[in-house]
C-alpha positions, -999 to 999 in steps of 0.1 A, spaced: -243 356 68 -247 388 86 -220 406 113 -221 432 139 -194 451 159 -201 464 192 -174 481 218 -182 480 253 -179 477 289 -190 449 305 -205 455 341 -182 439 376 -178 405 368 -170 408 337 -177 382 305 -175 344 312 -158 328 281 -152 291 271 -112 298 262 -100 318 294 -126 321 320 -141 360 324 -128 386 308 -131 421 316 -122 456 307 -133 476 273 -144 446 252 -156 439 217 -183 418 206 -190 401 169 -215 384 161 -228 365 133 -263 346 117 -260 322 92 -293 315 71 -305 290 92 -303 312 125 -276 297 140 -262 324 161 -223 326 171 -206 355 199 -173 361 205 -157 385 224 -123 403 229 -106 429 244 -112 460 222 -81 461 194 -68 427 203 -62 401 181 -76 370 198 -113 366 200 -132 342 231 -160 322 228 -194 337 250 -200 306 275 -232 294 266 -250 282 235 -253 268 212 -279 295 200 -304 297 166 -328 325 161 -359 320 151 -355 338 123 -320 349 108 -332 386 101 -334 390 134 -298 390 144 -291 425 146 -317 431 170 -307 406 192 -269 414 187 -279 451 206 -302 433 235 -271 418 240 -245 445 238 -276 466 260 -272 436 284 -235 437 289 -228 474 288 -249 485 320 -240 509 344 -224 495 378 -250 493 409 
């Protein structure tokens, strides 16, 4: 299984999560692939201790190798400048 880290900040409207709605803030997301692609992303606030589910999902990658990839289209995604 493979990880990632990223620290950002979400644009206005923040994060939507399964556990507490949207979140918002400097945030942190992980990420992880198992073998057979199956993609999970949770978020926090950056140094907290509880991590939220991303609404969505479930996801699977194509192919597992290419999870870090996809973990930074994400994190490019969510950590845009405000209009």
């Amino acid at each position: 299984m493979s990880e990632r880290y990223s620290v950002f900040t979400p644009p206005r409207g923040g994060v939507m999560t399964k556990e507490v709605g949207v979140i918002t803030g400097e945030l942190e997301l992980y990420t992880t692939a198992a073998e057979d692609g199956a993609l999970t992303m949770r978020i926090r606030y950056a140094g907290a201790d509880e991590w939220y589910t991303v609404d969505g999902g479930p996801w699977r990658l194509h192919d597992a190798r290419d999870h870090e990839v996809v973990h930074e289209v994400v994190v490019g995604l969510l950590d845009r400048p405000q209009p």
